[in-house]
ZATI-33616 format. One line per field, with one value per residue: residue number from 1; x, y, z of N, C-alpha, C in turn; chain. Coordinates in nm, 2 decimals, decimal comma. Layout:
BEGIN
num <- (NUM|...)
nu <- (X|...)
nv <- (Y|...)
nw <- (Z|...)
cau <- (X|...)
cav <- (Y|...)
caw <- (Z|...)
cu <- (X|...)
cv <- (Y|...)
cw <- (Z|...)
chaine <- (A|...)
//
This chain:
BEGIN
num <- (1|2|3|4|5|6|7|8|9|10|11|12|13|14|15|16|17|18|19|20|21|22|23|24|25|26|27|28|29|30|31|32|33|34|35|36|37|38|39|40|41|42|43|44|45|46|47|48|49|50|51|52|53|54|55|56|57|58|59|60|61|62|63|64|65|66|67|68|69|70|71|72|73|74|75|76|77|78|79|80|81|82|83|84|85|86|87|88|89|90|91|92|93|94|95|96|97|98|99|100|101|102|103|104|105|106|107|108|109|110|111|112|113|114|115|116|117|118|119|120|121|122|123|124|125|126|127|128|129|130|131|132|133|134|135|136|137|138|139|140|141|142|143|144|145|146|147|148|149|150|151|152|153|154|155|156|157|158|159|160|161|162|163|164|165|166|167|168|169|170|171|172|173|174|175|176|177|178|179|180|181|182|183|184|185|186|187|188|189|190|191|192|193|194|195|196|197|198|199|200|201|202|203|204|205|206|207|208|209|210|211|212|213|214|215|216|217|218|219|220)
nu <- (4,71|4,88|4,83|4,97|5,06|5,05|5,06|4,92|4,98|4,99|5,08|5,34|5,34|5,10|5,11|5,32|5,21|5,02|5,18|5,35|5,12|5,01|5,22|5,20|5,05|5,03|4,94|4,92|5,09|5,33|5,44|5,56|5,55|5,37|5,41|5,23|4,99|5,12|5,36|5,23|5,09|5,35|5,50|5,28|5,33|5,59|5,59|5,33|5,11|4,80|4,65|4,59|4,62|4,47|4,48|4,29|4,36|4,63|4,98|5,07|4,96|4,67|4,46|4,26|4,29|4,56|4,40|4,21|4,42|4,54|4,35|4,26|4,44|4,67|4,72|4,60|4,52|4,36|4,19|4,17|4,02|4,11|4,01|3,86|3,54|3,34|3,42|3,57|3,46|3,59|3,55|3,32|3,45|3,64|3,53|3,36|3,59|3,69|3,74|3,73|3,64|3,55|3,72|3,69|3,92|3,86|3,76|3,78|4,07|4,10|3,87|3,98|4,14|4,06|3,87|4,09|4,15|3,91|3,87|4,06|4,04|3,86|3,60|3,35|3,37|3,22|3,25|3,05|2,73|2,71|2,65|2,39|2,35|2,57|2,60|2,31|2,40|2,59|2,52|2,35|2,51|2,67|2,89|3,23|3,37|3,34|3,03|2,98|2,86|2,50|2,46|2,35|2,01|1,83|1,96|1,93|1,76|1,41|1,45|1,72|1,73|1,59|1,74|1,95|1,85|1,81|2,08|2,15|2,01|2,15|2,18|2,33|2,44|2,32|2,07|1,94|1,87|1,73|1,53|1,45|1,38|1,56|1,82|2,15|2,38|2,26|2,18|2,43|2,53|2,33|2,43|2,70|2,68|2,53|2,74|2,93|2,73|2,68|2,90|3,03|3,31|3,28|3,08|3,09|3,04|2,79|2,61|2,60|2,56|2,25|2,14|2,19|2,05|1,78|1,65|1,66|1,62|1,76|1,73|1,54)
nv <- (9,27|8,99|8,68|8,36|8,05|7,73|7,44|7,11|6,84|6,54|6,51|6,65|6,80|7,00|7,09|7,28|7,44|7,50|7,73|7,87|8,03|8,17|8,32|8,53|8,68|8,94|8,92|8,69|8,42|8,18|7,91|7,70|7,36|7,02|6,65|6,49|6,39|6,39|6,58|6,82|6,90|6,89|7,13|7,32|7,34|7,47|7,67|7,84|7,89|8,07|7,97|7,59|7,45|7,20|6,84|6,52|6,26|6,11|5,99|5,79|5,97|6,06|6,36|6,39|6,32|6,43|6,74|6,70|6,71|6,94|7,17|7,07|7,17|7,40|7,62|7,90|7,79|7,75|7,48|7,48|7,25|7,10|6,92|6,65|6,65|6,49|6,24|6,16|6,10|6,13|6,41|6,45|6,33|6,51|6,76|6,67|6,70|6,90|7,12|7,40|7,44|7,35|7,34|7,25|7,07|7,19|7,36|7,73|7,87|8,17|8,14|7,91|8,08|8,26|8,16|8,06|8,29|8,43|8,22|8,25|8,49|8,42|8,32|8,11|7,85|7,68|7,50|7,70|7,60|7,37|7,32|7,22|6,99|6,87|6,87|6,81|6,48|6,42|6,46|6,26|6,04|5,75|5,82|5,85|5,88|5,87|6,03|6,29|6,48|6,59|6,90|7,14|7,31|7,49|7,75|7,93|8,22|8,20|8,41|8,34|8,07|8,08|8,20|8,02|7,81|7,90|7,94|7,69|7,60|7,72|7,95|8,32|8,61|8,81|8,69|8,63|8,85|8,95|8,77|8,76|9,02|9,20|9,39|9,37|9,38|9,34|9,04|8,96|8,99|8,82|8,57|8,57|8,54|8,31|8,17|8,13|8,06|7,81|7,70|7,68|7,65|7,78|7,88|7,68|7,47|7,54|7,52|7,25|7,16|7,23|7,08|6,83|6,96|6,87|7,12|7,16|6,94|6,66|6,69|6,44)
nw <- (1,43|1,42|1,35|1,49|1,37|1,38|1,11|1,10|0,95|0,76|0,52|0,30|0,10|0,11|0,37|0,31|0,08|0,23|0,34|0,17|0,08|0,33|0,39|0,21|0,31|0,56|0,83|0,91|1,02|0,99|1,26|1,29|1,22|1,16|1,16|1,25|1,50|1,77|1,71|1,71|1,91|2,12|1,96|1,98|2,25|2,29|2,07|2,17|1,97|1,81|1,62|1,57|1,21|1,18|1,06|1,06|1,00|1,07|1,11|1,36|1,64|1,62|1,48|1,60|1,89|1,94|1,98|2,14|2,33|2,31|2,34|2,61|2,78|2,95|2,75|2,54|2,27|1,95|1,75|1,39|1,21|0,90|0,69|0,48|0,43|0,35|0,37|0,55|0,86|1,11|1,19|1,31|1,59|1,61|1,68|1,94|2,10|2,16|1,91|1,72|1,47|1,11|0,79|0,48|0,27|0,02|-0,03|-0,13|-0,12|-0,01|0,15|0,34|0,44|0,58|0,77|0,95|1,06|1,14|1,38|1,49|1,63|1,84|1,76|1,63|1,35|1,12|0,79|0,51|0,46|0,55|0,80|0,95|0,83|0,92|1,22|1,30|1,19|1,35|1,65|1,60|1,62|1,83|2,07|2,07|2,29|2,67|2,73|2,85|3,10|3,04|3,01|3,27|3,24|3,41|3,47|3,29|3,12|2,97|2,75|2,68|2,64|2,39|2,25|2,24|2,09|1,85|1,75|1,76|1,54|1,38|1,35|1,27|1,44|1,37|1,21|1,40|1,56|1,38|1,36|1,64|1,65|1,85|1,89|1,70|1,90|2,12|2,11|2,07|2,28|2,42|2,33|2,48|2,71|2,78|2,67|2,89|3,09|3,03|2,99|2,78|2,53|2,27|1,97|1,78|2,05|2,20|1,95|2,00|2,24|2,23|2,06|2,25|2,46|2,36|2,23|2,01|1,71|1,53|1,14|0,97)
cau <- (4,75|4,97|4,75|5,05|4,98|5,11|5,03|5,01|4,91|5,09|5,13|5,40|5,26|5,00|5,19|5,39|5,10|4,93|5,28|5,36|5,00|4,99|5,33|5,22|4,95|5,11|4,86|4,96|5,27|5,34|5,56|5,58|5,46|5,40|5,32|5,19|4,92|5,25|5,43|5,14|5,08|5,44|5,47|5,21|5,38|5,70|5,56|5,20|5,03|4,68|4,56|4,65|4,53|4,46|4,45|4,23|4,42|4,78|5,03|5,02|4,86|4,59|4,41|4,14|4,38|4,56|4,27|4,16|4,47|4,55|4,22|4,27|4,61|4,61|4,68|4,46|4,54|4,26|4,22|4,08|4,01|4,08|3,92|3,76|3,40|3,23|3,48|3,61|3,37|3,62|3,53|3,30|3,51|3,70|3,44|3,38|3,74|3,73|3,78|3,71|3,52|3,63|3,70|3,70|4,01|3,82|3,73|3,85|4,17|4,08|3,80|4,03|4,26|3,94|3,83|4,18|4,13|3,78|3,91|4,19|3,96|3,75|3,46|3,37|3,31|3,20|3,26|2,96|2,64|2,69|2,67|2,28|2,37|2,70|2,54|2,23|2,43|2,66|2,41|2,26|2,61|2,74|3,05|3,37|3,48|3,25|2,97|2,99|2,71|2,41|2,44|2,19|1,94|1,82|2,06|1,92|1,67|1,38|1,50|1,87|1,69|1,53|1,85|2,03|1,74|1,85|2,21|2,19|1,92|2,28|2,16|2,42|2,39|2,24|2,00|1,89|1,84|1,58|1,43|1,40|1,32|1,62|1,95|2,23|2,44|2,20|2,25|2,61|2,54|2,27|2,55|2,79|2,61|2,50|2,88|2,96|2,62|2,65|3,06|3,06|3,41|3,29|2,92|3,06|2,95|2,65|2,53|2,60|2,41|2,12|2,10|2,22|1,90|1,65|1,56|1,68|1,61|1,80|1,58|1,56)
cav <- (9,16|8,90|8,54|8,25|7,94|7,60|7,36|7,01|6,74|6,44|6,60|6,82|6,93|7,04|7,19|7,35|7,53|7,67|7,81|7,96|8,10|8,23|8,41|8,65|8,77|8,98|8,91|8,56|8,38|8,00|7,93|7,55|7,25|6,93|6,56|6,36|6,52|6,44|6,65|6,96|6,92|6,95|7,24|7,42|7,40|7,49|7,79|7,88|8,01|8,14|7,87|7,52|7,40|7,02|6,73|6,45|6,11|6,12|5,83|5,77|6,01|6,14|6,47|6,41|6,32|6,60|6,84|6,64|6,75|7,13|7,19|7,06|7,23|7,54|7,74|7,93|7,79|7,73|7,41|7,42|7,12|7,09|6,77|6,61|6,65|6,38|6,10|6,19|6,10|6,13|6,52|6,50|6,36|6,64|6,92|6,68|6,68|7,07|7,22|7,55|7,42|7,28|7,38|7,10|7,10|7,16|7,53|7,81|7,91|8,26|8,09|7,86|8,21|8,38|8,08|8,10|8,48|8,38|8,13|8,30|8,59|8,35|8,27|7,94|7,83|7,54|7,49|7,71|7,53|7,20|7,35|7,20|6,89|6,84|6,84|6,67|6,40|6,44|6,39|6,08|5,91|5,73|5,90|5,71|5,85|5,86|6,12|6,44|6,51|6,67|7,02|7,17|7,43|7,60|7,84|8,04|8,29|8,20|8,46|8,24|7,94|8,08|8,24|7,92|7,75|7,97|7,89|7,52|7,61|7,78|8,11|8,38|8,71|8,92|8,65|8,59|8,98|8,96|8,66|8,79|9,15|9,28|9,44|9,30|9,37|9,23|8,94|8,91|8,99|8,70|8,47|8,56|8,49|8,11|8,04|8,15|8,00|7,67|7,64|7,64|7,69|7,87|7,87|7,54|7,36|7,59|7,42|7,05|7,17|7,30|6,95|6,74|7,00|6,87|7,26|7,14|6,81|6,65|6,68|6,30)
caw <- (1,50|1,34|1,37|1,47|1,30|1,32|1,05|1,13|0,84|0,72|0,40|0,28|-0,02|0,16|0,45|0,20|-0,02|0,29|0,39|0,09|0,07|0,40|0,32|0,10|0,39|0,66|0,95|0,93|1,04|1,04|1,33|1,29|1,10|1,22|1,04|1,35|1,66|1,89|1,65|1,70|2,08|2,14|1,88|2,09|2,40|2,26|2,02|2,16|1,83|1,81|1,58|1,47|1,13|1,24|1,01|1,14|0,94|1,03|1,17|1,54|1,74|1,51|1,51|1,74|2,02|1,94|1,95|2,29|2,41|2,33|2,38|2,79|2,81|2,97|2,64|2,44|2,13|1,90|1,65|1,30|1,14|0,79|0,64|0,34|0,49|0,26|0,38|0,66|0,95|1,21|1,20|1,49|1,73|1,65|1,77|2,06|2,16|2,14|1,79|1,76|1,39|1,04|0,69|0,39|0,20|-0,16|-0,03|-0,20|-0,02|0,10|0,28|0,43|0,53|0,61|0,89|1,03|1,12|1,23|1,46|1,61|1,74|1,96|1,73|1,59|1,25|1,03|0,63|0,52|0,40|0,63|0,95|0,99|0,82|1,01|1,39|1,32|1,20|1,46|1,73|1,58|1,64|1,89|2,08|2,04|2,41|2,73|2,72|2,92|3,15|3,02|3,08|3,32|3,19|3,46|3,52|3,16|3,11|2,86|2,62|2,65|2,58|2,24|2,15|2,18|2,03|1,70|1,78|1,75|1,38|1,25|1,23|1,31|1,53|1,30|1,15|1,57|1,58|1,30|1,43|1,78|1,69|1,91|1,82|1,67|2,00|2,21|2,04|2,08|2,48|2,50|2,31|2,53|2,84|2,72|2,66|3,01|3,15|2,99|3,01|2,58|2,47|2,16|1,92|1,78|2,13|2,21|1,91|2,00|2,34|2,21|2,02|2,33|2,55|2,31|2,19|1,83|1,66|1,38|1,06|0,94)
cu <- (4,79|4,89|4,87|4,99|5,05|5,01|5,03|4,88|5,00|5,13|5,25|5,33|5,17|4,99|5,27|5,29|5,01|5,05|5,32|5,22|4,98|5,10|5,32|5,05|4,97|5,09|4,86|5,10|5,24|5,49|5,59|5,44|5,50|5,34|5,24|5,10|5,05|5,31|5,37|5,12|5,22|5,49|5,41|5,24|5,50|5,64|5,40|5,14|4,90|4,58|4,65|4,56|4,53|4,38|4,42|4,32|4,58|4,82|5,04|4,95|4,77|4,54|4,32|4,21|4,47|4,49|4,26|4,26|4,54|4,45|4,21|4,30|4,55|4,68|4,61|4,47|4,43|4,28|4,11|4,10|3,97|4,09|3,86|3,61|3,35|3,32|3,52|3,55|3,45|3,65|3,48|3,34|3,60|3,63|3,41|3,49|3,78|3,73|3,64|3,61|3,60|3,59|3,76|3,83|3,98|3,75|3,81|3,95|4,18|3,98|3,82|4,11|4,14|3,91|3,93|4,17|3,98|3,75|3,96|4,10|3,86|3,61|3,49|3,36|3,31|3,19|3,11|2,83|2,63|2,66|2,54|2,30|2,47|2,66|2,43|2,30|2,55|2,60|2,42|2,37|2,65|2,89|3,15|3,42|3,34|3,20|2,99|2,82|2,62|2,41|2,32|2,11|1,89|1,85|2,00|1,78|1,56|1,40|1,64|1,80|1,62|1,65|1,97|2,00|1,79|1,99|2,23|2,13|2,06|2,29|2,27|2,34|2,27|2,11|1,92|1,85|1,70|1,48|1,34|1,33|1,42|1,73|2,07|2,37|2,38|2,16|2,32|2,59|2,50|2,39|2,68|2,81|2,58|2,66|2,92|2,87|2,64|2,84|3,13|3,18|3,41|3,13|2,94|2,95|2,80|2,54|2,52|2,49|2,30|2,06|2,12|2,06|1,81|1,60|1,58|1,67|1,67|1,70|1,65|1,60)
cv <- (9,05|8,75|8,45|8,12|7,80|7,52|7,20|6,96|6,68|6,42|6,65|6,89|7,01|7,14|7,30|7,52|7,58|7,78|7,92|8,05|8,17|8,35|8,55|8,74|8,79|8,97|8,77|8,48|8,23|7,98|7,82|7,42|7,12|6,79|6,50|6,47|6,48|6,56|6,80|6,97|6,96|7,07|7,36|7,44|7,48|7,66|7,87|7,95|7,99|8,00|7,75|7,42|7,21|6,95|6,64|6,28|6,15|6,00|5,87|5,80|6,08|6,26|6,50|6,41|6,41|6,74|6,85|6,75|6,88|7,12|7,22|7,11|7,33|7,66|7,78|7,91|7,73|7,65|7,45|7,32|7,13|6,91|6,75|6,58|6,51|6,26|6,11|6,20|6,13|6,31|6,53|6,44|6,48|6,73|6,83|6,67|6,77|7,19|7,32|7,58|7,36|7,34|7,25|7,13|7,14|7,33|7,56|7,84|8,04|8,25|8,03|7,99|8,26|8,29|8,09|8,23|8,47|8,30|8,17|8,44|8,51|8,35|8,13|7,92|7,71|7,58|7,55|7,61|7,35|7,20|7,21|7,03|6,75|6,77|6,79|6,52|6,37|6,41|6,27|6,00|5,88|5,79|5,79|5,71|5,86|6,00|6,17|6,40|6,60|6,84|7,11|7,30|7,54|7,68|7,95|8,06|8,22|8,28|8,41|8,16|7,97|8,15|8,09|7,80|7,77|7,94|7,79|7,52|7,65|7,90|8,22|8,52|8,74|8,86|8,63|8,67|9,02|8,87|8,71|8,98|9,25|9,33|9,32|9,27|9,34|9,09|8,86|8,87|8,80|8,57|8,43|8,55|8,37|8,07|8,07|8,09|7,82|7,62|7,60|7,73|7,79|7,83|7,74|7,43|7,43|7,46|7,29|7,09|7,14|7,16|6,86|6,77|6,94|6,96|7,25|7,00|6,77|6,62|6,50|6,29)
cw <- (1,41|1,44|1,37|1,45|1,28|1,20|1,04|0,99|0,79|0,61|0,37|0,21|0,03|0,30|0,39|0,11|0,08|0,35|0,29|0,06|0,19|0,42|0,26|0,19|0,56|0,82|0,96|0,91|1,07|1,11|1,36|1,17|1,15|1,11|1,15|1,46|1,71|1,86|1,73|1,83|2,14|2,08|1,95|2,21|2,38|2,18|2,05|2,05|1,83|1,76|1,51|1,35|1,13|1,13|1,07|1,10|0,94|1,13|1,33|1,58|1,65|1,56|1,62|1,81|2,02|1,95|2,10|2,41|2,45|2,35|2,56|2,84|2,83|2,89|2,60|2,29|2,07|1,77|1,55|1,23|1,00|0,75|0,50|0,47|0,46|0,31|0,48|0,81|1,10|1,27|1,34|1,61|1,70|1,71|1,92|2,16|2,16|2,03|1,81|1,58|1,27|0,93|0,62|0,28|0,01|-0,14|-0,08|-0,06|0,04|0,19|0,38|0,57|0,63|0,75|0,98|1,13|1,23|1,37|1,60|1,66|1,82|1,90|1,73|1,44|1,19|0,87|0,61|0,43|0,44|0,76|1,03|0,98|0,91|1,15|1,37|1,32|1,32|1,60|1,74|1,62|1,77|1,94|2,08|2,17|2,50|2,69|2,85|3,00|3,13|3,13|3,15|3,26|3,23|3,49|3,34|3,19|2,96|2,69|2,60|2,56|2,45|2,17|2,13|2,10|1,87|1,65|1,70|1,60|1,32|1,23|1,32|1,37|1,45|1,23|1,31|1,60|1,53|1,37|1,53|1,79|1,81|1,77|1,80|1,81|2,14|2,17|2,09|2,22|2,50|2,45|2,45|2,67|2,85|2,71|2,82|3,09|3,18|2,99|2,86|2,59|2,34|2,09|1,90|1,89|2,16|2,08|1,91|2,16|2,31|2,14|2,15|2,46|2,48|2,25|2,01|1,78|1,53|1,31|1,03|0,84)
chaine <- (A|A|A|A|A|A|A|A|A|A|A|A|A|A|A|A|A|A|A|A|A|A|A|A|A|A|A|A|A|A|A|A|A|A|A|A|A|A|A|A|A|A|A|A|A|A|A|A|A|A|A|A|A|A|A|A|A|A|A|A|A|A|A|A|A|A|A|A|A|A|A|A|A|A|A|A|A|A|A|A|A|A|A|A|A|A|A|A|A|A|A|A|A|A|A|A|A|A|A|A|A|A|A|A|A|A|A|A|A|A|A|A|A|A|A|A|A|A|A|A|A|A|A|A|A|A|A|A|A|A|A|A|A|A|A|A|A|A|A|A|A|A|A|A|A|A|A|A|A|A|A|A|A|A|A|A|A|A|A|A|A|A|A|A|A|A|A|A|A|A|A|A|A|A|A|A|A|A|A|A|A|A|A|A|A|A|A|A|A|A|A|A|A|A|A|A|A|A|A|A|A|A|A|A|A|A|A|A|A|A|A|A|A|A|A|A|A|A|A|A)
//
């Protein structure tokens, strides 16, 4: 399967150097390039591609509002957010505006390719080694738009609520397998019964849930 890929970021160089890099790997196609979110929202209506790599600081409509708004739209196009992590706070309105998760522009560039691919099959992912860091502090902040209504709980089974318990900790199937003493595809199931349960677009929100239920606490 050939992954389509817009690029928006108010860059060239930088539009430029993931194009030529993604060029020379055949399962990936860039089928537009945008500098502005107007640019990338229309882009996506015009070329539906799998995934767009979304810069968060560009002129007018910025990323998040772009995100906000494929995200709504009834495509399935899926945003990742590349960012400078360490400066860049306007990351988590991006996951609450939809994205699908975020890589830091100071990653190695087959990790960047590698999250694309990751993306565009309907997972989620975050820059590894921040995940815990990321959503605790994420939590603790104030939302910039109205909050959502606490999703209700009772609709999950106690073995849900300990798998999403593990979820929201960071830990991945196969690390929720050991934990819990099942299989690695019962796992996947109880995962994929929590995103359908709770209305999560992808693990990203599972884990802002699981912190928003209480079942996880940011460390201090």
């Amino acid at each position: 399967m050939t992954v389509r890929v817009v690029l928006a970021d108010d860059q060239p160089l930088v539009r430029s150097g993931l194009r030529v890099i993604m060029a020379d790997h055949p399962d990936l196609e860039v089928v537009g390039e945008a500098a502005t979110g107007a640019e990338a929202v229309h882009l996506v209506r015009d070329a539906d591609p799998d995934v767009v790599v979304m810069d968060i600081r560009m002129p007018g409509m910025d990323g998040i509002e772009a995100t906000r708004l494929i995200t709504a739209g009834p495509a399935t196009t899926r945003v990742l957010v590349l960012t400078t992590f360490d400066e860049d706070e306007h990351v988590y309105g991006a996951l609450r505006a939809g994205a699908s998760g975020f890589v830091v522009k100071d990653m190695a560039l087959d990790d960047i390719l590698a999250a694309v691919r990751v993306v565009a099959a309907g997972d989620a992912l975050i820059a590894p080694g921040v995940t815990r860091r990321l959503i605790a502090d994420f939590i603790g902040r104030p939302a910039t738009a109205p909050e959502r209504s606490p999703r209700p709980v009772e609709g999950i089974t106690e073995r849900e609520r300990e798998v999403l318990t593990l979820v929201g900790r960071g830990r991945s199937n196969t690390e929720i397998a050991a934990d819990l003493f099942i299989t690695v595809a019962t796992a996947k199931s109880h995962v994929s019964r929590l995103l359908t349960k709770l209305g999560a677009r992808d693990r990203v929100q599972l884990v802002i849930t699981a912190y928003e239920m209480g079942l996880v606490t940011p460390s201090p």
